[in-house]
C-alpha positions as CSV (number, residue, x, y, z in Angstrom):
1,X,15.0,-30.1,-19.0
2,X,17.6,-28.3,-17.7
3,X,15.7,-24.8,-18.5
4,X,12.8,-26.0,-17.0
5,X,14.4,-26.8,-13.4
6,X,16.2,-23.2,-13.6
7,X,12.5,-21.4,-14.0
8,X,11.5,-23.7,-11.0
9,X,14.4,-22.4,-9.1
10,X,13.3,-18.3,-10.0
11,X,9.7,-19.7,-8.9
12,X,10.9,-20.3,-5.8
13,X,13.1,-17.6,-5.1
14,X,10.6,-15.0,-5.8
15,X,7.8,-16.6,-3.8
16,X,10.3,-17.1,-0.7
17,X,11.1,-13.1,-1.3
18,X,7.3,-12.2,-1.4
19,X,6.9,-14.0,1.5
20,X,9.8,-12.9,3.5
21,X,9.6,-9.4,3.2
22,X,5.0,-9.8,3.6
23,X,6.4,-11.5,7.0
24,X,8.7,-8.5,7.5
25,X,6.0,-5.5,7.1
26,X,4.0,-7.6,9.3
27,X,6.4,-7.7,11.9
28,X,6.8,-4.0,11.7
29,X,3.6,-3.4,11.6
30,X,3.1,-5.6,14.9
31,X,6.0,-4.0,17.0
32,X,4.8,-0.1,16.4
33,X,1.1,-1.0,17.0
34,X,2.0,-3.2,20.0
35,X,4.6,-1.3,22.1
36,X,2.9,2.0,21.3
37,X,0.2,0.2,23.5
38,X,2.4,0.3,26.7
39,X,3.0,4.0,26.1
40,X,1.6,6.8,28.6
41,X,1.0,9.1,26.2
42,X,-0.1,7.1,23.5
43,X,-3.7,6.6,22.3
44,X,-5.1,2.9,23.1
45,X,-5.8,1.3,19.9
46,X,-8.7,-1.7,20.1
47,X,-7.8,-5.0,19.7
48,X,-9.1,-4.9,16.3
49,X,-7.9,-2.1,15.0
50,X,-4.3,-3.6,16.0
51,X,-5.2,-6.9,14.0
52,X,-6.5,-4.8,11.1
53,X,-3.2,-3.1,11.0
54,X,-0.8,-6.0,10.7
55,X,-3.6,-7.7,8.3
56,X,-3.1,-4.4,6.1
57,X,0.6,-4.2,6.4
58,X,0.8,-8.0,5.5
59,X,-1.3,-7.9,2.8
60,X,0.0,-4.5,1.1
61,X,3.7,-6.2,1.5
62,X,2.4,-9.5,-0.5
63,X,0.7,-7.2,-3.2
64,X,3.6,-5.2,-3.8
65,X,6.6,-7.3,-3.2
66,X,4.0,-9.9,-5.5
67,X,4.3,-6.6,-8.6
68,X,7.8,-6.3,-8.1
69,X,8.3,-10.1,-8.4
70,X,6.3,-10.0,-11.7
71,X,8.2,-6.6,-13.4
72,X,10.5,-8.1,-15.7
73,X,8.6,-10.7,-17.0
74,X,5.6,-8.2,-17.5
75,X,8.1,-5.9,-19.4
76,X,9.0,-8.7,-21.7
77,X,5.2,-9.6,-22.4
78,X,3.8,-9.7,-25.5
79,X,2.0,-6.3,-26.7
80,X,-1.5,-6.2,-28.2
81,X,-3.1,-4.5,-30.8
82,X,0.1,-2.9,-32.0
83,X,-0.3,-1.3,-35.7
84,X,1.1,1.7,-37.8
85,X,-0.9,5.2,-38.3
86,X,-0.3,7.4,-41.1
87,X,-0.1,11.6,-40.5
88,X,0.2,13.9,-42.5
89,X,3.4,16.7,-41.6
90,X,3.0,20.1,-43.5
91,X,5.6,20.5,-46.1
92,X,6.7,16.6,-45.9
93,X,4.0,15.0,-46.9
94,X,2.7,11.4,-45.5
95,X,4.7,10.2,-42.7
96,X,4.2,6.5,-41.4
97,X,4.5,5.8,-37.3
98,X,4.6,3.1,-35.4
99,X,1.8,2.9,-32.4
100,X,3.0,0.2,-29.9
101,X,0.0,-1.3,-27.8
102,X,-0.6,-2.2,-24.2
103,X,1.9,-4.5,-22.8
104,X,1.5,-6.5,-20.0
105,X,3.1,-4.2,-18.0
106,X,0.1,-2.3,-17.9
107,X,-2.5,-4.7,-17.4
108,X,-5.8,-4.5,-15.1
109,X,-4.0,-6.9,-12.9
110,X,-0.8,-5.4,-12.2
111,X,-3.1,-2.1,-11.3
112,X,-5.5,-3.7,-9.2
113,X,-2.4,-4.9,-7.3
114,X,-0.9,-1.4,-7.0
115,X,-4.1,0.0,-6.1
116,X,-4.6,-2.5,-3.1
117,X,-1.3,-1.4,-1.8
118,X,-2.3,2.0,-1.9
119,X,-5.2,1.2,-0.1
120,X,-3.7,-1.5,2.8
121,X,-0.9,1.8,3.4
122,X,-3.8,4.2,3.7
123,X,-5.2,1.5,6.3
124,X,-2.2,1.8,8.4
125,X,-2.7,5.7,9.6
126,X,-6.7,5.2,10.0
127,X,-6.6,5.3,14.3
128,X,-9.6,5.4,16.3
129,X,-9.6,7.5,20.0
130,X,-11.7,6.5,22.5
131,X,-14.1,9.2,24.1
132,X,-14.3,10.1,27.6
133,X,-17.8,10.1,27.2
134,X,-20.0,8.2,29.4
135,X,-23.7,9.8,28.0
136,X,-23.6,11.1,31.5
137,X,-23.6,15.1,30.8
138,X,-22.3,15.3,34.5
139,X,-19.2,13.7,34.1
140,X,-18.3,15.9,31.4
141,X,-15.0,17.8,31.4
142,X,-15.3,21.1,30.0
143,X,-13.0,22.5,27.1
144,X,-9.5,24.2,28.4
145,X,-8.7,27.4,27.3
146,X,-5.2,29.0,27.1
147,X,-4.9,32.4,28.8
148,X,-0.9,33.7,27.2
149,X,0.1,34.8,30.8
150,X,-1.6,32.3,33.6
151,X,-1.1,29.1,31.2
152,X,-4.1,26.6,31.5
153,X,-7.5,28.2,32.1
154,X,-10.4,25.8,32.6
155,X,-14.2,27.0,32.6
């Protein structure tokens, strides 16, 4: 009984560290996307693209703070399809060798979550710019060109 209430205890300790530091990234995430907002020289992010950010950054956090949680009991997870191979060593003769199979370490799980973290941080430096662009070819500012000795050239 005793055993049972400790595992309860690690149960929550690991879920209240997968959701703290998800909560964390998040709030990361929030505070660059939304005082780079009030910047002058900073590109204005949409509304969306802000949300899709901190979605991202919460989302990788809880995938990977969620693999780390699970490592050392995935490392002490049964193996499959373990089983011995024979070879055959010039001069030696028939040598026997153990082949150790796929723990649970390495299952489609445990990749699936590392490759949705991959992708959630590959979200975070997608931006999108604006363009000046009206459809009006009027309005139009034309391309600047540097001259070396006058500076700023525009045609």
């Amino acid at each position: 009984m005793k055993k049972k209430a400790g595992s309860i205890m690690i149960i929550r300790k690991s879920i209240l560290f997968i959701g703290s530091f998800a909560i964390a990234a998040a709030a990361i995430s929030a505070y660059v996307n939304l005082t780079a907002n009030g910047q002058a020289d900073a590109v204005a992010q949409p509304h969306w693209m802000i949300a899709l950010h901190i979605g991202s950054a919460f989302v990788g956090a809880l995938l990977l703070a969620n693999f780390i949680a699970g490592s050392p009991a995935a490392l002490q997870g049964p193996t499959e399809k373990s089983s011995y191979g024979v070879g055959m060593v010039p001069r030696v003769g028939a040598v026997k060798f153990f082949i150790p199979g796929k723990n649970s370490f390495f299952s489609s799980r445990r990749s699936i979550q590392l490759i949705g973290v991959l992708l959630c941080l590959m979200l975070q430096f997608i931006s999108v710019a604006g363009t000046a662009d009206d459809g009006n070819p009027d309005h139009r500012q034309p391309p600047a060109r540097m001259n070396a000795t006058a500076g700023t050239l525009a045609t």
